[in-house]
ZAZAZA-872846 format. One record per residue (C-alpha): residue number from 1; residue in three letters; x, y, z. Coordinates in steps of 0.1 Angstrom, whole numbers, plus 2048, in hexadecimal, padded with zeros to 3 digits. Layout:
N
 rolum drenkol  px  py  pz
   NUM     Ala   X   Y   Z
...
//
This chain:
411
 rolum drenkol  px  py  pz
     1     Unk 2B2 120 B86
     2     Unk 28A 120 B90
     3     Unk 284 13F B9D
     4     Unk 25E 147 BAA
     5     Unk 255 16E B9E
     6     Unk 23C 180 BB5
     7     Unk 22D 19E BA5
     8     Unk 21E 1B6 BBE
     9     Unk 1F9 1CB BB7
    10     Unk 20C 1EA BAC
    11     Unk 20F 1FC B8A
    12     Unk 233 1F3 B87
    13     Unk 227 1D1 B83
    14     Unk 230 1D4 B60
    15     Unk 250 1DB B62
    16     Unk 251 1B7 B6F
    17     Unk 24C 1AC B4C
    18     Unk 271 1B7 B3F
    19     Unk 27F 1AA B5F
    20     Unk 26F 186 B5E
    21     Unk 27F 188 B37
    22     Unk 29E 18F B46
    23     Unk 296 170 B5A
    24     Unk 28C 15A B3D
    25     Unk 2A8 166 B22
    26     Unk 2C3 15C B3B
    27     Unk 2B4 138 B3C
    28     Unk 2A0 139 B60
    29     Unk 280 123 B60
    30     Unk 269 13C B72
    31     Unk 246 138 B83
    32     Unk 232 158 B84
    33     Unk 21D 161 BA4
    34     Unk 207 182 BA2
    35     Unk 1F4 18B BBD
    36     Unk 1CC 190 BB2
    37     Unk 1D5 1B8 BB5
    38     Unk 1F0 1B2 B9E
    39     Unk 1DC 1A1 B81
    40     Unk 1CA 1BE B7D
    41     Unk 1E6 1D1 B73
    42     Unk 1F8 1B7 B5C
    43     Unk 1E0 196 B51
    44     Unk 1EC 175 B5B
    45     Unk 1ED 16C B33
    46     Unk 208 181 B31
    47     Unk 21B 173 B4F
    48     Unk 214 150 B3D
    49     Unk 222 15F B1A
    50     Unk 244 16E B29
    51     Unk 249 150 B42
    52     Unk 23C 132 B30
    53     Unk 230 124 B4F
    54     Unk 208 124 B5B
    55     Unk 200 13F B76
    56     Unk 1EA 141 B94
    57     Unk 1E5 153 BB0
    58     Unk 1CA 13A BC2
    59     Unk 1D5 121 BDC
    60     Unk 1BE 10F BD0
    61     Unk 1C4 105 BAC
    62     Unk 1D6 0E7 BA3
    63     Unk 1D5 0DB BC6
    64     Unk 1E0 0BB BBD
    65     Unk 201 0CB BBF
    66     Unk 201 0D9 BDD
    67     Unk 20F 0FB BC9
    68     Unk 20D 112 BEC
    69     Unk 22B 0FA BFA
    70     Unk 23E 0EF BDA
    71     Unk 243 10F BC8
    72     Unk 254 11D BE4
    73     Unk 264 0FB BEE
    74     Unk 276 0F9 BCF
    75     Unk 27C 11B BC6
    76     Unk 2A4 124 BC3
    77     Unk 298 144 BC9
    78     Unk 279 15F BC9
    79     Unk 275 17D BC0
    80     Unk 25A 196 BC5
    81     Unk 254 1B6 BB3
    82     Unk 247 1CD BB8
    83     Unk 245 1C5 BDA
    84     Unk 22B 1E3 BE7
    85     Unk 222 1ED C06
    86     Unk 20A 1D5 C11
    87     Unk 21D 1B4 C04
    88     Unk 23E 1C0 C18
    89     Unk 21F 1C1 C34
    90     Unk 212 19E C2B
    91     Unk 234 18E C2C
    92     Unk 244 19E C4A
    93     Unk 224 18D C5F
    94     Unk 225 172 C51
    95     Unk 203 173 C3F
    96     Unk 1F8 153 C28
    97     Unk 1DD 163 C16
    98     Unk 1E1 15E BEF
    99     Unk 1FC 147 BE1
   100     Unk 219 15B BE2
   101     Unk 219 162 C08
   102     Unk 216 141 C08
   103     Unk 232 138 BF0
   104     Unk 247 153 C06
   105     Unk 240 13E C24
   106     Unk 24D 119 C15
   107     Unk 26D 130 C09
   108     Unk 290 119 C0F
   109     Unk 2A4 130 BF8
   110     Unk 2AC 157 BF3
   111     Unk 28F 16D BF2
   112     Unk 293 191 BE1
   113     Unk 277 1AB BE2
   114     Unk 275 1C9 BCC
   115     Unk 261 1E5 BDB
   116     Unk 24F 1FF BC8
   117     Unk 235 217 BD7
   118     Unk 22E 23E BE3
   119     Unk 248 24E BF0
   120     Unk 235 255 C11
   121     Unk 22D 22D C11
   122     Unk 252 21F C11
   123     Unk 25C 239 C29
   124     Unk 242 231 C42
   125     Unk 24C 225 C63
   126     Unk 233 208 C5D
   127     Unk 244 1FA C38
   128     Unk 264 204 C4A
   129     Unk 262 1EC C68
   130     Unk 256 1D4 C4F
   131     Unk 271 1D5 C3D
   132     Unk 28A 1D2 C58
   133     Unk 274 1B5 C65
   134     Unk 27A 1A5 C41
   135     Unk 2A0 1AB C44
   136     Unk 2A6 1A2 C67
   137     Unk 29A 17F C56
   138     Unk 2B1 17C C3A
   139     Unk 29D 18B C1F
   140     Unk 2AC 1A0 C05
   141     Unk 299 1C4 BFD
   142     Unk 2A8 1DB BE7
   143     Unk 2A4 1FB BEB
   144     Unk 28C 20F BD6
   145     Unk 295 226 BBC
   146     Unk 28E 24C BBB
   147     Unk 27C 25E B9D
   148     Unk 25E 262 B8E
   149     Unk 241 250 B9C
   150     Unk 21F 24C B95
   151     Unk 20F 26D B8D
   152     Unk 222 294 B94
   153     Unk 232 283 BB3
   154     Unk 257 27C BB1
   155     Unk 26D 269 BCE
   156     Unk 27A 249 BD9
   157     Unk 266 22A BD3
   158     Unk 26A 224 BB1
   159     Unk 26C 1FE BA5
   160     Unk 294 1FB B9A
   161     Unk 297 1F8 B7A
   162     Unk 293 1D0 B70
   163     Unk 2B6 1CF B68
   164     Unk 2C1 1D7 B8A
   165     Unk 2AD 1BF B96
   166     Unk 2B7 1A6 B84
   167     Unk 2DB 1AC B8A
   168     Unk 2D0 1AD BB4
   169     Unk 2BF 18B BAE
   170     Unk 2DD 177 B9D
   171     Unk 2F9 188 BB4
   172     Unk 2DF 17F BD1
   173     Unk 2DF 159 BC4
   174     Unk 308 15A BC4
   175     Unk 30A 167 BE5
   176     Unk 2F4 14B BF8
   177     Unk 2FC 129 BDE
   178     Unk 2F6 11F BBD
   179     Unk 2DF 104 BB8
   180     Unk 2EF 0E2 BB1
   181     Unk 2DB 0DE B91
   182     Unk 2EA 0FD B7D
   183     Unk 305 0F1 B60
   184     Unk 320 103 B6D
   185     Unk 315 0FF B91
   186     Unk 339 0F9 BA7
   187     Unk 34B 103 B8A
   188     Unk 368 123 B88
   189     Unk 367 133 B69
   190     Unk 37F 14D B62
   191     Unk 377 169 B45
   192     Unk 38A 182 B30
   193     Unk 379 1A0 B22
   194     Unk 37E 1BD B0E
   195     Unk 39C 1D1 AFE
   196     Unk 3BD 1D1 B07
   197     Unk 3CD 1F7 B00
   198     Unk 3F4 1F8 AFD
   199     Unk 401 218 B07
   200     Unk 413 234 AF1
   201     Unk 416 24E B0A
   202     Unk 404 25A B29
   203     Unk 3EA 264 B11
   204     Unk 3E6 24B AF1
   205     Unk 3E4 229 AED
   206     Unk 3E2 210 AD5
   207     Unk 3BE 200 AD9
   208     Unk 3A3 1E9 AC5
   209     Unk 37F 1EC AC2
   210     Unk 371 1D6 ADF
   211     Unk 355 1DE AF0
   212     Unk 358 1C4 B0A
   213     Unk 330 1BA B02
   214     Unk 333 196 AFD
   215     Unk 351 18C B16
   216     Unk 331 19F B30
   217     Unk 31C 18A B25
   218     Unk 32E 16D B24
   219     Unk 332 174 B4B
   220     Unk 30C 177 B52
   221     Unk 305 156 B40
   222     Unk 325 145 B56
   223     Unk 314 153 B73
   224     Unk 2F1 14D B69
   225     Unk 2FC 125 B67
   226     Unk 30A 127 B88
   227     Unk 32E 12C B87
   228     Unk 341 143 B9A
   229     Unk 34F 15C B7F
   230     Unk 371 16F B7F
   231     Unk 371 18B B63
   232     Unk 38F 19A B5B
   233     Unk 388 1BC B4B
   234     Unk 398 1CF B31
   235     Unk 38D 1EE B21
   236     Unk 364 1E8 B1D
   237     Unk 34B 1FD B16
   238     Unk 330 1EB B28
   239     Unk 32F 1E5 B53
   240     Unk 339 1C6 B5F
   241     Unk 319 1AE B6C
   242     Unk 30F 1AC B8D
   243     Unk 318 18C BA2
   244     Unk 341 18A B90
   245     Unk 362 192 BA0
   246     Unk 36C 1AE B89
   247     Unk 395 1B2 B84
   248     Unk 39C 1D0 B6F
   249     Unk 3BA 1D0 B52
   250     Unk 3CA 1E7 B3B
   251     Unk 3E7 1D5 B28
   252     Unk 3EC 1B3 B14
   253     Unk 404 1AD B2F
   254     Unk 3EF 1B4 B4D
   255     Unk 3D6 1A0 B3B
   256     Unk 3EE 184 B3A
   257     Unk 3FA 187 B60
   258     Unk 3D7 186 B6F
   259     Unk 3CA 16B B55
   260     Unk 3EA 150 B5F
   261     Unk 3E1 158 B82
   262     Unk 3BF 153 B80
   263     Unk 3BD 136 B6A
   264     Unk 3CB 126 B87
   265     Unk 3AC 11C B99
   266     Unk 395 11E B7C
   267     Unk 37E 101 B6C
   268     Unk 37B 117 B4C
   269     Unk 38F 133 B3D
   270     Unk 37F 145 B21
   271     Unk 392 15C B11
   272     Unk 376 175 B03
   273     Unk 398 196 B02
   274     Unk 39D 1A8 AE3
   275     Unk 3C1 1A7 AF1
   276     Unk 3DA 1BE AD9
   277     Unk 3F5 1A9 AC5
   278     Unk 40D 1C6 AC9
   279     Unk 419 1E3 AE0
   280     Unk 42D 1FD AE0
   281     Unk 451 1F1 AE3
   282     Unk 45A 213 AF5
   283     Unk 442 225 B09
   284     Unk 446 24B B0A
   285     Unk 447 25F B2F
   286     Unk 43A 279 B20
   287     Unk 41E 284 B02
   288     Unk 42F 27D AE5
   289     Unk 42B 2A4 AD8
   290     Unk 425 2B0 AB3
   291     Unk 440 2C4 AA5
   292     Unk 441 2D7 A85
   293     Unk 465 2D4 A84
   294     Unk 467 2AC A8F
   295     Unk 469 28F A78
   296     Unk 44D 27A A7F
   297     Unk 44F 25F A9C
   298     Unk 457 23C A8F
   299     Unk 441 226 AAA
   300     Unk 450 204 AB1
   301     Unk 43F 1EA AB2
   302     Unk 443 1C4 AC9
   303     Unk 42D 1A7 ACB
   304     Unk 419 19E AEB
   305     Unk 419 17B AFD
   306     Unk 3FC 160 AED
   307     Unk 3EB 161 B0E
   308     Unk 3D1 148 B00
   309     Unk 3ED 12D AF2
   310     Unk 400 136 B17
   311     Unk 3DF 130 B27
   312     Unk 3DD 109 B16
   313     Unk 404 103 B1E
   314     Unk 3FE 10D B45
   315     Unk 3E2 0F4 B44
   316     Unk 3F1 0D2 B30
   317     Unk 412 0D6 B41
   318     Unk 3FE 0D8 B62
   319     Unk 3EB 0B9 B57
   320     Unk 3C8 0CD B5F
   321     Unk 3A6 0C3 B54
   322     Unk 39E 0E8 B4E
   323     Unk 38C 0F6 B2D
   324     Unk 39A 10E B1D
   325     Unk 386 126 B07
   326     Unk 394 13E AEB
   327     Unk 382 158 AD7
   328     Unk 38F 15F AB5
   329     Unk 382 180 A99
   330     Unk 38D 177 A79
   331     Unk 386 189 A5B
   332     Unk 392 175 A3A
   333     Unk 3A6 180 A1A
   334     Unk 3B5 174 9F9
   335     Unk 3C6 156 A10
   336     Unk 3AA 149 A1B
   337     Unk 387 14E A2F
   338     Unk 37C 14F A53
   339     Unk 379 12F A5B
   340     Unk 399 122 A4F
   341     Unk 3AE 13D A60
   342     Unk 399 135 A83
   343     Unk 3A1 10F A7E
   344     Unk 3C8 117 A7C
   345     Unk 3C4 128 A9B
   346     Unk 3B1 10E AAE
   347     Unk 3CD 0F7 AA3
   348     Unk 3E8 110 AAD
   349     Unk 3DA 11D ACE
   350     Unk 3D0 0F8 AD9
   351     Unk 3AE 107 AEF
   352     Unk 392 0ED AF6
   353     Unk 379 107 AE0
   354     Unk 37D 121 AC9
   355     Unk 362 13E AC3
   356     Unk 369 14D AA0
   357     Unk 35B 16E A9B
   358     Unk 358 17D A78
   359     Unk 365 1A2 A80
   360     Unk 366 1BD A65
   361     Unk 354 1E5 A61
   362     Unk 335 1E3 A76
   363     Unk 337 1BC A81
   364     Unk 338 1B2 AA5
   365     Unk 34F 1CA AB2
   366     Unk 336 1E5 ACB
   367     Unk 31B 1D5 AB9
   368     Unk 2FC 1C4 ACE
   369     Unk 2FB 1A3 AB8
   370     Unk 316 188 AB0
   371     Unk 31A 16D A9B
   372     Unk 331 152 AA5
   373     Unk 33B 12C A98
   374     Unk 34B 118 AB3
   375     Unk 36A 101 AAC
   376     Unk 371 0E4 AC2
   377     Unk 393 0D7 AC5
   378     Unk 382 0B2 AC9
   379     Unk 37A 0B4 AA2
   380     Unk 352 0B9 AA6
   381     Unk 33D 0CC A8F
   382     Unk 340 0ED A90
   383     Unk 323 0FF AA5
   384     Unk 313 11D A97
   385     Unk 301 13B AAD
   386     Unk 2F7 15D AA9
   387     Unk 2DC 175 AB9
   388     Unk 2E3 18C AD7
   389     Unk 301 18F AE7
   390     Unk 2EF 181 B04
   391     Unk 2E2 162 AEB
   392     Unk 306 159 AE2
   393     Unk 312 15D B06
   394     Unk 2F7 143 B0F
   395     Unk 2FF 12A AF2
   396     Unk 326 12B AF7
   397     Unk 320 125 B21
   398     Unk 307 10A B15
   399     Unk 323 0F7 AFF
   400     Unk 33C 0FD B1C
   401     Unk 322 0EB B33
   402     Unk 321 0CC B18
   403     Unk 348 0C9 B16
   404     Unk 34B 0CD B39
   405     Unk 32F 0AF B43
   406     Unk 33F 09E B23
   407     Unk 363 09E B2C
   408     Unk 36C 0AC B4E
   409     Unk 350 09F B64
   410     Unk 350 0AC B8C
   411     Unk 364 098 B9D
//
């Protein structure tokens, strides 16, 4: 996506740094706009670094280009921050002054502003009519936050964190179209995440260690390439992305009802679950008590549905051209090592991919880092990756865009 980033003359400016890696790290080709103000808080050679794009804030350089119409032209979307007082001002008059008024003026897609400044400045009548002006025309401005501002004083118009804007930028994209040119552009992808818990009694259940991390992040990167993303949610221990239809799950066998039903529109199904192999065969009405004079409970034990190998039967009996996606953690033993157990399974479940995680004490599992191999069904080499959570998510999404181009083109 080419986003244009406006950064405002304030001392929030460089916050604006984190965001525009935030920007970057999830794969967006970014073009950096200070305003003159703004370069004298944070120098346009660090814009250049974190971007890897030049930066100006002349009309009047590389005029060849005509940069005060293109930039703005072309931009899937812009974002300012922190927009202060006086460039809500600028843009709600429709000043052309510098080259991101101008940019803000040749505008075709969303436009997001960010607003940081005193307390007494946002609240205003003047910045608030501005910002209603801005509104009234389709432009997206978050609210501030509240806290700490420069100096003793304390109140809203704090610059949101740069998560949150990030998050407000990408759900902003989804809500008003995804550019054509994304991977997964027009594409349904459908996402399972976290861990199933089986029920004992009202109080206990049977669980696994699952943090939900990387089936999150597999969701940003899905909707970072421009598909619309459906994540079904077990337990996790992380929120849910911004800009994702969020369906919440307890049970294997919840997991399983909402993952045949929503397969059913899907271009992609990635099952990223730790989804329990057992449950309970009874579950108790009531807490299963501790008694001095009991024997102690015998808990039975019954095997859930393969929701991935169900998934892959729905679709070849259907005849589909869906991809199907498993994730596998495999520890080895004396029978045999990682690998070899994760290519029985690819064989056995029949999914497009397979992502074999190597699990064990302190390995993947809550942790902020993974490292994956991925197994294709088609016999290809296997893929290694490893990194962030976020830097797998991105590499697995990427392959999915290959085998998709490769072997189910749009129709």
């Amino acid at each position: 996506m080419r986003i244009v980033l406006g950064v405002g003359g304030g001392i929030a400016a460089y916050k604006v740094a984190s965001l525009l890696r935030l920007f970057t790290e999830a794969g967006h080709d970014v073009t950096v706009i200070p305003t003159e103000a703004a370069t004298r808080f944070v120098g346009v050679a660090t814009w250049e670094a974190l971007s890897g794009n030049p930066v100006t804030n002349s009309v009047f350089d590389d005029v060849d280009q005509v940069k005060h119409v293109r930039l703005g032209h072309e931009a899937d979307l812009i974002v300012v921050a922190p927009a202060t007082a006086d460039l809500l001002a600028r843009a709600a008059t429709g000043q052309a002054n510098d080259l991101l008024t101008n940019t803000l003026l040749m505008a075709s897609g969303p436009v997001l502003f960010a607003p940081a400044m005193h307390t007494e400045m946002w609240q205003h009548a003047a910045t608030q009519a501005n910002v209603e002006t801005l509104r009234s025309r389709g432009v997206t401005v978050l609210e501030p936050a509240s806290g700490r501002l420069t100096g003793s004083d304390s109140g809203p118009g704090r610059l949101p964190e740069p998560e949150a804007i990030f998050d407000a930028a990408i759900a902003l994209m989804q809500d008003t179209g995804v550019p054509a040119h994304l991977p997964l552009a027009g594409r349904t992808v459908t996402i399972s995440a976290g861990g199933t818990r089986e029920p004992l009694d009202p109080v206990r259940f049977l669980g696994n260690r699952s943090s939900g991390k990387q089936g999150v992040a597999l969701a940003a990167a899905a909707r970072d390439a421009g598909a619309a993303v459906r994540l079904v949610a077990a337990h996790m221990e992380v929120p849910a992305p911004a800009g994702v239809e969020l369906i919440a799950v307890e049970t294997a066998l919840q997991l399983r009802e909402v993952m045949l039903a929503a397969a059913a529109d899907s271009d992609v199904v990635i099952m990223a679950a730790a989804v329990a192999d057992f449950r309970p065969a009874e579950v108790s009405g009531s807490k299963i008590k501790k008694r001095d004079d009991t024997a102690d409970p015998v808990i039975t034990l019954v095997r859930n549905p393969d929701i991935l190998h169900e998934l892959v039967a729905v679709r070849d009996s259907a005849g589909s051209s869906q991809l199907v996606v498993g994730f596998a953690a495999e520890t080895g033993d004396e029978l045999g090592d990682v690998l070899s157990y994760a290519e029985a399974k690819l064989k056995r479940k029949g999914c497009d991919l397979l992502v074999v995680n190597h699990v064990g004490a302190d390995k993947v599992f809550g942790q902020d880092h993974n490292s994956v191999v991925i197994l294709s069904r088609a016999g290809s080499e296997p893929q290694s990756a490893s990194g962030s959570k976020q830097d797998v998510a991105a590499i697995v999404i990427d392959r999915i865009g290959s085998e998709l181009s490769r072997v189910f083109p749009r129709t």
